[in-house]
Each structure stands twice: as structure tokens, then as C-alpha cells.
The first five atom37 places (N, CA, C, CB, O) and aatype in JSON, in Angstrom:
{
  "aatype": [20, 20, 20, 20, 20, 20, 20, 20, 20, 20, 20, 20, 20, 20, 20, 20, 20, 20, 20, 20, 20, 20, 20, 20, 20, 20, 20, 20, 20, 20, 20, 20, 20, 20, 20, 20, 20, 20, 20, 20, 20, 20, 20, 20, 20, 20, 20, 20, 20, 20, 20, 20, 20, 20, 20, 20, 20, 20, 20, 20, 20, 20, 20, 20, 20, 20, 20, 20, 20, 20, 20, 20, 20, 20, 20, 20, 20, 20, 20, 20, 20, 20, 20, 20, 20, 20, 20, 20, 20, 20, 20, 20, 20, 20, 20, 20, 20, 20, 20, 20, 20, 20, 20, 20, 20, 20, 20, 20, 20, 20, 20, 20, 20, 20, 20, 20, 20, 20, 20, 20, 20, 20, 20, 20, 20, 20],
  "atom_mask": [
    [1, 1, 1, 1, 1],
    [1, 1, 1, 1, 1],
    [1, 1, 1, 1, 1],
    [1, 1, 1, 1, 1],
    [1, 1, 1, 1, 1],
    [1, 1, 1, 1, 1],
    [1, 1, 1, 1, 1],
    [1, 1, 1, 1, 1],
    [1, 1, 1, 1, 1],
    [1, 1, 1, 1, 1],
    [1, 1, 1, 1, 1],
    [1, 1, 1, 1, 1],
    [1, 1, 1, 1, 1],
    [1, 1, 1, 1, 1],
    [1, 1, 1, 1, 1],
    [1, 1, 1, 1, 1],
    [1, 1, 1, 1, 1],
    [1, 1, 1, 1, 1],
    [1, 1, 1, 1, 1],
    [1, 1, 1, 1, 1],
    [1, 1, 1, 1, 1],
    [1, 1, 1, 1, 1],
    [1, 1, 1, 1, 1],
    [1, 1, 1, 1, 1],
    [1, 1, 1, 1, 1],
    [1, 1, 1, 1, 1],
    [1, 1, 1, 1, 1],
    [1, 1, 1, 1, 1],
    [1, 1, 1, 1, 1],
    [1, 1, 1, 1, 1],
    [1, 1, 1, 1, 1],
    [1, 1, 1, 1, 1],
    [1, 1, 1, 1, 1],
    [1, 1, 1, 1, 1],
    [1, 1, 1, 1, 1],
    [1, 1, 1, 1, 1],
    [1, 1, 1, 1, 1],
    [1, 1, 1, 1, 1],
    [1, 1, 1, 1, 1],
    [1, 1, 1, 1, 1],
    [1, 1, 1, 1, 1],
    [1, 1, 1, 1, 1],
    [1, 1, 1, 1, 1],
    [1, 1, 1, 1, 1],
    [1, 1, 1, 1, 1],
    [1, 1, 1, 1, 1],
    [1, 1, 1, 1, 1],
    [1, 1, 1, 1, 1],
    [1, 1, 1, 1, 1],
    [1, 1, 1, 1, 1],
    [1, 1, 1, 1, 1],
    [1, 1, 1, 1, 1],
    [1, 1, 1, 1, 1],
    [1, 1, 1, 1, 1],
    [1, 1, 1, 1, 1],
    [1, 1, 1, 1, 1],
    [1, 1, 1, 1, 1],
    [1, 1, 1, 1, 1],
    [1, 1, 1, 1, 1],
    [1, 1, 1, 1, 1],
    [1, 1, 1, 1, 1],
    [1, 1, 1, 1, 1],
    [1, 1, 1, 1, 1],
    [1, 1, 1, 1, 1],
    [1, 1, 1, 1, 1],
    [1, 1, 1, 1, 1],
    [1, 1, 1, 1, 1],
    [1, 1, 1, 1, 1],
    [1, 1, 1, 1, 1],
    [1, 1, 1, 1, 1],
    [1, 1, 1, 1, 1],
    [1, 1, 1, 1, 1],
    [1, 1, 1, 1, 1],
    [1, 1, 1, 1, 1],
    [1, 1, 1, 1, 1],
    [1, 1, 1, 1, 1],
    [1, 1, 1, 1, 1],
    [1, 1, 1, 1, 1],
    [1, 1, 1, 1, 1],
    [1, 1, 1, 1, 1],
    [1, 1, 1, 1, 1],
    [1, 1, 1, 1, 1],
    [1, 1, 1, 1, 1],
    [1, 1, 1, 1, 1],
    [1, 1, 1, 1, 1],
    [1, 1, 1, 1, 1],
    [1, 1, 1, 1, 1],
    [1, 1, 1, 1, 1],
    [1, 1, 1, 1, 1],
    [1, 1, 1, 1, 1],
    [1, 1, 1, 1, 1],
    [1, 1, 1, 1, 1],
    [1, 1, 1, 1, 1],
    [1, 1, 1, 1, 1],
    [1, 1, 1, 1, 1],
    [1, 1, 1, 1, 1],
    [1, 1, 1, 1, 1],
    [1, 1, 1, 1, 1],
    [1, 1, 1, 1, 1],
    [1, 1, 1, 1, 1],
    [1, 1, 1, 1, 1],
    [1, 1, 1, 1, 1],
    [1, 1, 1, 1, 1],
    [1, 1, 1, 1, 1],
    [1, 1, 1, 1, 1],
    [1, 1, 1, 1, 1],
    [1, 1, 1, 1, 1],
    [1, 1, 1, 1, 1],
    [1, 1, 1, 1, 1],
    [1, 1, 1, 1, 1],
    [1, 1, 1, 1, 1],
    [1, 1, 1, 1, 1],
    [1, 1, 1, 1, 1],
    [1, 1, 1, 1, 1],
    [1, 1, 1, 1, 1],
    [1, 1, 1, 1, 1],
    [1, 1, 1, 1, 1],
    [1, 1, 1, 1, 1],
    [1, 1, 1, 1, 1],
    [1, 1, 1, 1, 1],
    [1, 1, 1, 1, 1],
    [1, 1, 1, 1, 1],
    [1, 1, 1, 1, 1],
    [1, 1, 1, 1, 1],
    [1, 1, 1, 1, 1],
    [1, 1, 1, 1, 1]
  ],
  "atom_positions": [
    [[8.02, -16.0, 4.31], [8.54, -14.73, 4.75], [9.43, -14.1, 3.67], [9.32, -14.9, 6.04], [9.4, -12.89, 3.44]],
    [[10.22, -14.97, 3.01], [11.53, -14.45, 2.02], [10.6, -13.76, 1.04], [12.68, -15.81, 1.17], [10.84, -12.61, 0.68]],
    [[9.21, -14.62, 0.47], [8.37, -14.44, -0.34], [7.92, -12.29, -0.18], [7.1, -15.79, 0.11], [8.0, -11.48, -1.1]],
    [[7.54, -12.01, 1.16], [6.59, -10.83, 1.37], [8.17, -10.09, 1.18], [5.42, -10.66, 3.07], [8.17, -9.12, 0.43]],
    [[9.08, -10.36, 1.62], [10.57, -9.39, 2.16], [10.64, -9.13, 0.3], [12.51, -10.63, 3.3], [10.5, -8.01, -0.2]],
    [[10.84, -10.11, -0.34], [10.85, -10.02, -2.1], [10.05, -8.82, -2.54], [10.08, -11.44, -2.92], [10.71, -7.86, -2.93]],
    [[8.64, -8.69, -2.55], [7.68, -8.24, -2.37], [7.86, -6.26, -2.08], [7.17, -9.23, -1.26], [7.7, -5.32, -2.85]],
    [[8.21, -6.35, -0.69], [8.4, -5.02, -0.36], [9.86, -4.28, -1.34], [8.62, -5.06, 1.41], [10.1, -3.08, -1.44]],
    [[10.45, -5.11, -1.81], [11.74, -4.94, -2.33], [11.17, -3.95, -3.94], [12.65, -6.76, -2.56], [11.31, -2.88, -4.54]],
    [[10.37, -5.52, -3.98], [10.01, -5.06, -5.4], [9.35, -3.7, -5.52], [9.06, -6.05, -6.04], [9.83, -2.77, -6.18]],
    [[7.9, -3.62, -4.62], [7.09, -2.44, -4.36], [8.05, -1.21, -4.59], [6.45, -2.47, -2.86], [8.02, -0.4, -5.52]],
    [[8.88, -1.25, -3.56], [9.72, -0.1, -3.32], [10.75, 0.24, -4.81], [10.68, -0.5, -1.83], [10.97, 1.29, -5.42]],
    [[11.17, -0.98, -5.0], [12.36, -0.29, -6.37], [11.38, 0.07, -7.5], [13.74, -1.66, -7.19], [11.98, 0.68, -8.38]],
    [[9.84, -0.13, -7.83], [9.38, 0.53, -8.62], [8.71, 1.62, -8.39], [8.88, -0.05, -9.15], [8.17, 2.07, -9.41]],
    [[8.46, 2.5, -6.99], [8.06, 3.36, -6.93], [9.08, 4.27, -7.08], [7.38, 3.35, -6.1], [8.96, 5.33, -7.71]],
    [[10.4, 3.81, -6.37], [11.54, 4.91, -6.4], [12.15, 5.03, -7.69], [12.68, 4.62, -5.42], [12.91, 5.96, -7.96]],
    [[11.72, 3.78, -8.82], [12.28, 4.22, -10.4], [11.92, 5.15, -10.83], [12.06, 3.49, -11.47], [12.6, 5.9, -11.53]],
    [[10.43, 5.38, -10.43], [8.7, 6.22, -11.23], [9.53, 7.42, -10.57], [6.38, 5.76, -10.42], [9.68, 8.31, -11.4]],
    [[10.2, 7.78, -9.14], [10.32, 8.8, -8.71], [11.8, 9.47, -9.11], [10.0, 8.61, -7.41], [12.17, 10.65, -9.02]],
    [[12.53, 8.29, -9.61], [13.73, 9.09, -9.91], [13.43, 9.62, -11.31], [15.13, 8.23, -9.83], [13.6, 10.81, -11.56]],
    [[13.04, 8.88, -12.12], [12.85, 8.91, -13.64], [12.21, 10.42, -13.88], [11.75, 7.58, -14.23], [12.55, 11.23, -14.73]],
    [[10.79, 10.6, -12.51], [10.26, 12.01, -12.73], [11.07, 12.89, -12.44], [9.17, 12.35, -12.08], [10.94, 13.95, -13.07]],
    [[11.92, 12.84, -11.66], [12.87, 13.56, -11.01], [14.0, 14.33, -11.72], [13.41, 12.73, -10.2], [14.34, 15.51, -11.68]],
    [[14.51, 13.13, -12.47], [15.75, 13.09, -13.73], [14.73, 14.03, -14.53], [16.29, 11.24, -14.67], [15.22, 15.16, -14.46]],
    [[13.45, 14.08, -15.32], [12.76, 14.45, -16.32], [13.01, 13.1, -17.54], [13.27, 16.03, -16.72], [12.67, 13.32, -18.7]],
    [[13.44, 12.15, -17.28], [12.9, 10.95, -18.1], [11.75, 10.81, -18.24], [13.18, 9.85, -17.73], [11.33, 10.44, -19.34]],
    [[10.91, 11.06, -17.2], [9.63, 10.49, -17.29], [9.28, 11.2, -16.78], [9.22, 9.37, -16.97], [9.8, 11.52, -15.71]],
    [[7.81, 12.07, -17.47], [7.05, 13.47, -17.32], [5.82, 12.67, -16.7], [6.7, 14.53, -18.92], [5.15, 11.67, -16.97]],
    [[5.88, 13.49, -15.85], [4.25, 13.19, -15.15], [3.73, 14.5, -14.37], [4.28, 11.77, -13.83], [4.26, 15.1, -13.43]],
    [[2.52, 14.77, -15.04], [2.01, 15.99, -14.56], [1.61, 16.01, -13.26], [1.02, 16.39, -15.26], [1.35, 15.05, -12.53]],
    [[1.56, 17.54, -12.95], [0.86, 17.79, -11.44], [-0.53, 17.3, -11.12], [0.73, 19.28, -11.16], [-1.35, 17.25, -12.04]],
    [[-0.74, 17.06, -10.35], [-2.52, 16.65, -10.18], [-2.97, 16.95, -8.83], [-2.93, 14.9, -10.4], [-2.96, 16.26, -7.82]],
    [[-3.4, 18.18, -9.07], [-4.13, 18.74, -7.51], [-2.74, 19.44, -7.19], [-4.77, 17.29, -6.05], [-2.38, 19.39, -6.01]],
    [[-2.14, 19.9, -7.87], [-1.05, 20.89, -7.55], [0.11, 20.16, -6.99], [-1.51, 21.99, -6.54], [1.03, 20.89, -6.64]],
    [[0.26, 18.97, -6.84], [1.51, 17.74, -6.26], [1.86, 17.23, -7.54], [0.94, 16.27, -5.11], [1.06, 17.13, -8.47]],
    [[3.39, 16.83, -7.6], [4.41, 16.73, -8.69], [3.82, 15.7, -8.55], [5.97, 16.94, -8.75], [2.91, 15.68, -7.72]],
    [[4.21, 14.27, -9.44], [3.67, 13.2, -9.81], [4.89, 12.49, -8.74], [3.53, 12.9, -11.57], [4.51, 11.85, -7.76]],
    [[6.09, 12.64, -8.99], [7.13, 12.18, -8.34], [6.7, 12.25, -6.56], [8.45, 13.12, -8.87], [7.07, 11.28, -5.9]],
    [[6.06, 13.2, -5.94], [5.45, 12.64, -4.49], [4.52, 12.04, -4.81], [5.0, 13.54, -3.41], [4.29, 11.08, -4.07]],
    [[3.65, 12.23, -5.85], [2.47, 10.82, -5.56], [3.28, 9.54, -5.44], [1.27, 10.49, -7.01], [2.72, 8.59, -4.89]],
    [[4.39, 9.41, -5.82], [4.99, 8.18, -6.52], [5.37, 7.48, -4.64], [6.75, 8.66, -7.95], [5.28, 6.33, -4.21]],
    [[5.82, 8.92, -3.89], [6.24, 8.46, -2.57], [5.26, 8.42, -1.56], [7.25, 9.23, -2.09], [5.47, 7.91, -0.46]],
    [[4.33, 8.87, -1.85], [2.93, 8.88, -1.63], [2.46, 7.14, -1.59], [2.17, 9.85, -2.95], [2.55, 6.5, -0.53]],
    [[2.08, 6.65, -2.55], [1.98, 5.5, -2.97], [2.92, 4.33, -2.38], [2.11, 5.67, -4.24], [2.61, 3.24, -1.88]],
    [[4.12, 4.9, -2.59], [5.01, 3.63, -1.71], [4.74, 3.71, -0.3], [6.73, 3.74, -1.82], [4.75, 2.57, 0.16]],
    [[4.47, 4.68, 0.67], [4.23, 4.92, 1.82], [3.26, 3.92, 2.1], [3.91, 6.22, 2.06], [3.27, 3.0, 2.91]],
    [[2.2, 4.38, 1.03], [0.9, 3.76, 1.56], [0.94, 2.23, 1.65], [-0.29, 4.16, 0.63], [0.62, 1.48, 2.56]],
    [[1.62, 1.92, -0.01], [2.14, 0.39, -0.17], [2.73, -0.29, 1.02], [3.24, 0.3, -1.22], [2.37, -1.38, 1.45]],
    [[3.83, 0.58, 1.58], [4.0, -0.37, 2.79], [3.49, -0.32, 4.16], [5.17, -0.46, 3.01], [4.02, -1.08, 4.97]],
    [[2.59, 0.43, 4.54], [1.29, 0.91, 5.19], [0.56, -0.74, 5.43], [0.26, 2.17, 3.97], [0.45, -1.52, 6.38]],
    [[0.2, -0.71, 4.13], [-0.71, -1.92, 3.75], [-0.08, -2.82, 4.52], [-0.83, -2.38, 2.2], [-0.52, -2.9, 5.67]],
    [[0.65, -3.39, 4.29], [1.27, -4.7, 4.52], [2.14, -4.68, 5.92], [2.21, -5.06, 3.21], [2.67, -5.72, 6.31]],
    [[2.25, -3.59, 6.56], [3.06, -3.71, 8.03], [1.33, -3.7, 8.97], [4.52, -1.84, 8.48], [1.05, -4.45, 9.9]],
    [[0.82, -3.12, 8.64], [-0.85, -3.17, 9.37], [-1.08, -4.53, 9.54], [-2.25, -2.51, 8.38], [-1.51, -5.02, 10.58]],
    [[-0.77, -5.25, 8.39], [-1.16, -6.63, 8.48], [-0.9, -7.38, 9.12], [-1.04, -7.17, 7.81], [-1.55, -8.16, 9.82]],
    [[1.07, -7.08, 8.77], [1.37, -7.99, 9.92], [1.32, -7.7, 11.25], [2.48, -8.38, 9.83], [1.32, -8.68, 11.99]],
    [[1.26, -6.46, 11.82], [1.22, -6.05, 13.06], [-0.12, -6.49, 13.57], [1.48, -4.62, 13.17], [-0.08, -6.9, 14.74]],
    [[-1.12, -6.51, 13.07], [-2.36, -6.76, 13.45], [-2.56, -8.6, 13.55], [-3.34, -5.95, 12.31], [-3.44, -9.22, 14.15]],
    [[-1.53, -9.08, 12.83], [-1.91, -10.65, 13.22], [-0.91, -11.12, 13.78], [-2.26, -11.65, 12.11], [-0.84, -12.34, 13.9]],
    [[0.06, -10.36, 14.24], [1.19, -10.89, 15.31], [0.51, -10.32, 16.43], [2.91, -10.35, 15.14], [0.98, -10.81, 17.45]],
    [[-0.44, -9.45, 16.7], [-0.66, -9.16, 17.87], [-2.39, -10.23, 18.5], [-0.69, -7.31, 17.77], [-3.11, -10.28, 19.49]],
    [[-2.29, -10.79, 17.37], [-3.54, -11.77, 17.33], [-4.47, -12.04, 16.7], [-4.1, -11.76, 17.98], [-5.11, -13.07, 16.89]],
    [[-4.78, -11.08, 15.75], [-5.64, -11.43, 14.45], [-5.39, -12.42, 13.85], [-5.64, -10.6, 13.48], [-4.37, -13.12, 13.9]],
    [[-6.37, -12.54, 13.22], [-6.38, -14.28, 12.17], [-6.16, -13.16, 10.79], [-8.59, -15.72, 12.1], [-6.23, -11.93, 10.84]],
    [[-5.94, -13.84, 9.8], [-5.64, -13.8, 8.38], [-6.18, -12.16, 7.95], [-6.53, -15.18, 7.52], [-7.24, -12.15, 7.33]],
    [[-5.68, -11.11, 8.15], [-6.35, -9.8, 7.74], [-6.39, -9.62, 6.52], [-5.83, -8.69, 8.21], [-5.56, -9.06, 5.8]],
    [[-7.04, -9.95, 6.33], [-7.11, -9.34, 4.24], [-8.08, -8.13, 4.0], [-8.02, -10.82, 2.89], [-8.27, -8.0, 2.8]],
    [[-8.6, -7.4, 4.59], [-9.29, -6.82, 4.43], [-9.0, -5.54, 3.36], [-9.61, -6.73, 5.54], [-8.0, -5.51, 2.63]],
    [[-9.88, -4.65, 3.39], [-9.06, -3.29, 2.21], [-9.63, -3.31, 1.0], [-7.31, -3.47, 1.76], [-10.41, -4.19, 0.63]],
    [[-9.23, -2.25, 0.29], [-10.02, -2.28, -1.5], [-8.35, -2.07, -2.23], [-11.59, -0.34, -2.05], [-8.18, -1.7, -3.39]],
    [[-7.39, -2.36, -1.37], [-5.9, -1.86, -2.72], [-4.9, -3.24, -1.83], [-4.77, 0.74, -2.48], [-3.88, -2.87, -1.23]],
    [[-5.11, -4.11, -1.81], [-3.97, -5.43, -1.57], [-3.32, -5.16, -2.64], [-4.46, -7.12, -1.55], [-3.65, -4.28, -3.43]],
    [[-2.14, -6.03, -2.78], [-0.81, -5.58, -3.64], [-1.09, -6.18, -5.12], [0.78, -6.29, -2.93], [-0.42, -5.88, -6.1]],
    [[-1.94, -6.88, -5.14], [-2.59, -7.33, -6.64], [-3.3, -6.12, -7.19], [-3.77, -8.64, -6.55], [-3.22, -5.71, -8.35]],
    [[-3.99, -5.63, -6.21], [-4.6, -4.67, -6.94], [-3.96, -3.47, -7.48], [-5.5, -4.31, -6.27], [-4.1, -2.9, -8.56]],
    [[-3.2, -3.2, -6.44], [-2.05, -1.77, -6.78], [-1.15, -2.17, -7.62], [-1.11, -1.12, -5.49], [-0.38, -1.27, -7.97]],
    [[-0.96, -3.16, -8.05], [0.13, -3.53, -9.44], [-0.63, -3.57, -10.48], [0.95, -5.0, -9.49], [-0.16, -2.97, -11.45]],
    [[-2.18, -4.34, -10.69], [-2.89, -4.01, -11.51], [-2.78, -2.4, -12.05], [-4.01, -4.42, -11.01], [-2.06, -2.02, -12.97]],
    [[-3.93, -1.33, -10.98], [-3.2, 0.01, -11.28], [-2.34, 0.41, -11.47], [-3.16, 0.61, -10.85], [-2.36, 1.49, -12.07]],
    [[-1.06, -0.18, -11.1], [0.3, 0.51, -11.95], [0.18, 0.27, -13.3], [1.8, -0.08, -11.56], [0.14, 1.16, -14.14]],
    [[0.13, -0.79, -13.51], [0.36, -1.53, -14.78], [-0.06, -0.79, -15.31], [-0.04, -2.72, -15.13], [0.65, 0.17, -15.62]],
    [[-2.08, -0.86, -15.9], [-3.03, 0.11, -16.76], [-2.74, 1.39, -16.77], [-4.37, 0.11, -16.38], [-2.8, 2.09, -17.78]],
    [[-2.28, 1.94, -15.17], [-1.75, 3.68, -15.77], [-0.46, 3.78, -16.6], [-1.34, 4.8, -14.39], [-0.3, 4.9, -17.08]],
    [[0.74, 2.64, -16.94], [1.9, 2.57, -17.02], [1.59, 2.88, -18.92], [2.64, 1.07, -16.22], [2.01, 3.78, -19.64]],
    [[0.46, 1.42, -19.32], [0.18, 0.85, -20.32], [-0.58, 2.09, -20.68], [-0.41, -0.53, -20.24], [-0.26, 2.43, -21.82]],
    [[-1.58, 3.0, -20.08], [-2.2, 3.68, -20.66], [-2.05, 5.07, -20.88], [-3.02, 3.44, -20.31], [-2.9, 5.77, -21.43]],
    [[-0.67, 5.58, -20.34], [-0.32, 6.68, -20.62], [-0.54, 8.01, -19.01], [-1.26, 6.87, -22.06], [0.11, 9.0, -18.7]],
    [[-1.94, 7.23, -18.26], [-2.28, 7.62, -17.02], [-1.33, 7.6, -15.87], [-3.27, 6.93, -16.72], [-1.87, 8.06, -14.87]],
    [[0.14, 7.16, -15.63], [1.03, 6.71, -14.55], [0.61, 7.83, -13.42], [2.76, 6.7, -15.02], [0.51, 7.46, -12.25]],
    [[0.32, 9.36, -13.81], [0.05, 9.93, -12.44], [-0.94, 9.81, -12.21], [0.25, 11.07, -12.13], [-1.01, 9.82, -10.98]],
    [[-2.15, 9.65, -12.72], [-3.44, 9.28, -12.21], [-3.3, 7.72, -11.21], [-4.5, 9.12, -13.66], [-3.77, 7.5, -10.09]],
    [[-2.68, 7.0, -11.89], [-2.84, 5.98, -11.57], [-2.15, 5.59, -9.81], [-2.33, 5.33, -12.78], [-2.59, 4.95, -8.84]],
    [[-0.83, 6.41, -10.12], [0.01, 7.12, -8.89], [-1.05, 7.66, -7.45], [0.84, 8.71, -9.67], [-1.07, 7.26, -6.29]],
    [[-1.9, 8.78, -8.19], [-2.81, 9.26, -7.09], [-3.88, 7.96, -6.73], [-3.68, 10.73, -7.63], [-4.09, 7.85, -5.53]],
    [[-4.53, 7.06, -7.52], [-5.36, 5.9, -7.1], [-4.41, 5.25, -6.3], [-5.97, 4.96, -8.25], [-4.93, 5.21, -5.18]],
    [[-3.52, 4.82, -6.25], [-2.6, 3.54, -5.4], [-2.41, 4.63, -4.22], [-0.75, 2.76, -6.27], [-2.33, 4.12, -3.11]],
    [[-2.32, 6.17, -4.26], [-1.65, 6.59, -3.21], [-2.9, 6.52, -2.1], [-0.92, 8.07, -3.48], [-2.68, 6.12, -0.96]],
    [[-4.45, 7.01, -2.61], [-5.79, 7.03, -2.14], [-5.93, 6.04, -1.31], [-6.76, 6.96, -3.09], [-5.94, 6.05, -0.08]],
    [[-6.12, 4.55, -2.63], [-6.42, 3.38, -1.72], [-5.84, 2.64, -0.74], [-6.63, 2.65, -2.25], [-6.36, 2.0, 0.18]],
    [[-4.35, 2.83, -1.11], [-3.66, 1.97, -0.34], [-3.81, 2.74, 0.98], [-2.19, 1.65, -0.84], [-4.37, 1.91, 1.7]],
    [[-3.6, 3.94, 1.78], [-3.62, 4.46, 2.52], [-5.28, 4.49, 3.23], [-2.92, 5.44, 2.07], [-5.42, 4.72, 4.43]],
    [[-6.74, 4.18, 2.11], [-7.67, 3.76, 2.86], [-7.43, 2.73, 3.32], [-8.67, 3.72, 2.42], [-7.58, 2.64, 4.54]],
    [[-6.84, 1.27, 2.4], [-6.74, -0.12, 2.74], [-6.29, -0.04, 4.52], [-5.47, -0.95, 1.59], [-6.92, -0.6, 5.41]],
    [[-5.05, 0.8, 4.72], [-4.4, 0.81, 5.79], [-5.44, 1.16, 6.7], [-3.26, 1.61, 5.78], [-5.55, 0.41, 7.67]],
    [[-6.46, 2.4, 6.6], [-7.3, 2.66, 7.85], [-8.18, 1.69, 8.17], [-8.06, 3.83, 7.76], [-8.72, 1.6, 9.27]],
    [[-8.44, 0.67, 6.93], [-9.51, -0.41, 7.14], [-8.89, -1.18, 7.86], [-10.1, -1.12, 6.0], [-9.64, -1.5, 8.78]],
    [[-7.62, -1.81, 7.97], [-7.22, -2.36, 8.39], [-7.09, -2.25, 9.99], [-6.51, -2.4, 7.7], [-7.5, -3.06, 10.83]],
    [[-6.34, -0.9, 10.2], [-6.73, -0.85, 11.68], [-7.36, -1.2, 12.1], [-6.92, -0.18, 12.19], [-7.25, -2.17, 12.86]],
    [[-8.74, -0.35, 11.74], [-10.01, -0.35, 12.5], [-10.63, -1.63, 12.69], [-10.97, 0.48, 11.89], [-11.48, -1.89, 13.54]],
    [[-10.07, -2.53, 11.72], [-10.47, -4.2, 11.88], [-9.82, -4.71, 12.52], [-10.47, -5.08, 10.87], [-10.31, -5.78, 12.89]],
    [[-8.4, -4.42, 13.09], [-7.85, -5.22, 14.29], [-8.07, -4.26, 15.44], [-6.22, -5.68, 14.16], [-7.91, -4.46, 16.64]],
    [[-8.41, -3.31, 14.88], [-9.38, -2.49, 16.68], [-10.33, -3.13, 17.2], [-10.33, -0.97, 16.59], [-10.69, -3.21, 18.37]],
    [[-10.83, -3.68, 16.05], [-12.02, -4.49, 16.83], [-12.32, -5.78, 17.09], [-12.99, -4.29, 16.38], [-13.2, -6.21, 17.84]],
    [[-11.31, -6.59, 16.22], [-11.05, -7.91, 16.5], [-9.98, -8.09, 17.72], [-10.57, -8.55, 15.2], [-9.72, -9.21, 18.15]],
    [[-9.43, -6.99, 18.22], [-8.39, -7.11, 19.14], [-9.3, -6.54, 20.27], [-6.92, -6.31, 18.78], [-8.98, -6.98, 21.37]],
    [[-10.17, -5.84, 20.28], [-10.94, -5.15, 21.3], [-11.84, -6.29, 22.13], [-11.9, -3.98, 20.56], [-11.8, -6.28, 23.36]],
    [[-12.64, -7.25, 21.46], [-12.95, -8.04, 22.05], [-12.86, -8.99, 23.2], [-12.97, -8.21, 21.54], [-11.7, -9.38, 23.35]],
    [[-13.49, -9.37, 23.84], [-13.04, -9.81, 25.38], [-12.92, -11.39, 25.14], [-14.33, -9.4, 26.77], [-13.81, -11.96, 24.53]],
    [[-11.75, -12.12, 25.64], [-11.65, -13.28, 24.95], [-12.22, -14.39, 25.61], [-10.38, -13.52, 24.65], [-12.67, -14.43, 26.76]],
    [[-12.18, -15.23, 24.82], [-13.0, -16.5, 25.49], [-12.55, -17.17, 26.28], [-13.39, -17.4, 24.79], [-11.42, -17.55, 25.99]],
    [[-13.13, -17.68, 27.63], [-12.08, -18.49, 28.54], [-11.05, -19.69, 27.97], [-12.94, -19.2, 29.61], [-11.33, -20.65, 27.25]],
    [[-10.25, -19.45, 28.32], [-9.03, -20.38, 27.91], [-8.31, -20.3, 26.53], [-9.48, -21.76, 27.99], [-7.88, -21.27, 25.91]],
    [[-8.24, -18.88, 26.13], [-7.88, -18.24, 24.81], [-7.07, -17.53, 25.42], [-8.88, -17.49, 23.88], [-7.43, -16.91, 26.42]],
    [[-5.8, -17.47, 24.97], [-4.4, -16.31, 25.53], [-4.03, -15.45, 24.39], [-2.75, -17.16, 26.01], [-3.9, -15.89, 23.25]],
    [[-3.85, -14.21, 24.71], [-3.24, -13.25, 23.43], [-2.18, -13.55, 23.15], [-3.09, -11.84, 23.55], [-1.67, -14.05, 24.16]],
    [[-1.26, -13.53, 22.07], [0.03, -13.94, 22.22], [0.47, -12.93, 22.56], [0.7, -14.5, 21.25], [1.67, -12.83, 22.82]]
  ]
}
């Protein structure tokens, strides 16, 4: 648990650096689709923790192990990283903000339906 609480800590103090830094004008990041880079940045953290409360909500309410999604938190640090390293940070900003926020609808819809199911005799929901 200390491990995921670490985790969201981290997520969050690097999206809100990306957002102060754009904010301050330390760090320029262009518009893309007419949105400052600095909301993609809150954009992205939203979604980031999107991801990971779906999860747990969906397997405290009885799901087994949800991993499902195309942006888990390996992947969205990967994309930070390469847009960071490659000069791309708002592109990369709008990909984490995209996926992570699909990851989240996948997620639902997979404990919609793993929770929808009619259970087997002598199986209790918690």
C-alpha cells in the first residue's frame, strides 16, 4: 500500500512541476489543439489518477487483479520520459492525457462486466 500511496505522490509532484514550470514560463510548451500545455499537464494527472482509483475501486468491490488499459503507470512514465528527452513534453503531455483517461474507460467497462455477472452458488461479494 505505502508502495502505490509513494506512487501517486510521485505522479502528482511531476505533473504539478511540468505545470508550474509552464506556468512560471521556465518551461515553454506550446499550445496543441488550442490548450496551453500546462492543462494538458492537469489533464494527464487527472487521468493518471483516474487509472489507478478505477482499479482499486473495481477490486475492492470484487474484481480480481484489473490490469487492463493501454497507459498503466509504466507506460505513462515511459511517455514522459521520451517527450521530456525528446524535446516533445507537450505532445507527450496530450498522449498520457488521451490514454490514461481511455485506460480509465477500459477499466470500468471491465468491472461492469466482471461485476455484472451472476455469481456462483456459494460465492459472496465483499
Amino acid at each position: 500500500m505505502l508502495d502505490s500511496v509513494c506512487d501517486r505522490y510521485s505522479d502528482g509532484l511531476m505533473f504539478l512541476g511540468i505545470m508550474a514550470g509552464a506556468i512560471n514560463g521556465r518551461l515553454i510548451l506550446p499550445q496543441i489543439m488550442g490548450i496551453d500545455g500546462w492543462l494538458w499537464s492537469g489533464y494527464a494527472l487527472i487521468g493518471s489518477f483516474l487509472v489507478s482509483y478505477t482499479r482499486a475501486r473495481a477490486e475492492s468491490a470484487g474484481c480480481r487483479k484489473l490490469s487492463v488499459g493501454i497507459a498503466e503507470r509504466t507506460e505513462r512514465m515511459l511517455i514522459l520520459a521520451f517527450g521530456a528527452l525528446s524535446g516533445f513534453l507537450g505532445w507527450a503531455l496530450l498522449l498520457i492525457a488521451i490514454f490514461s483517461h481511455i485506460t480509465m474507460i477500459q477499466r470500468v467497462l471491465r468491472a461492469k462486466s466482471i461485476l455484472s455477472k451472476p455469481l456462483e452458488p456459494g460465492i459472496q461479494k465483499p
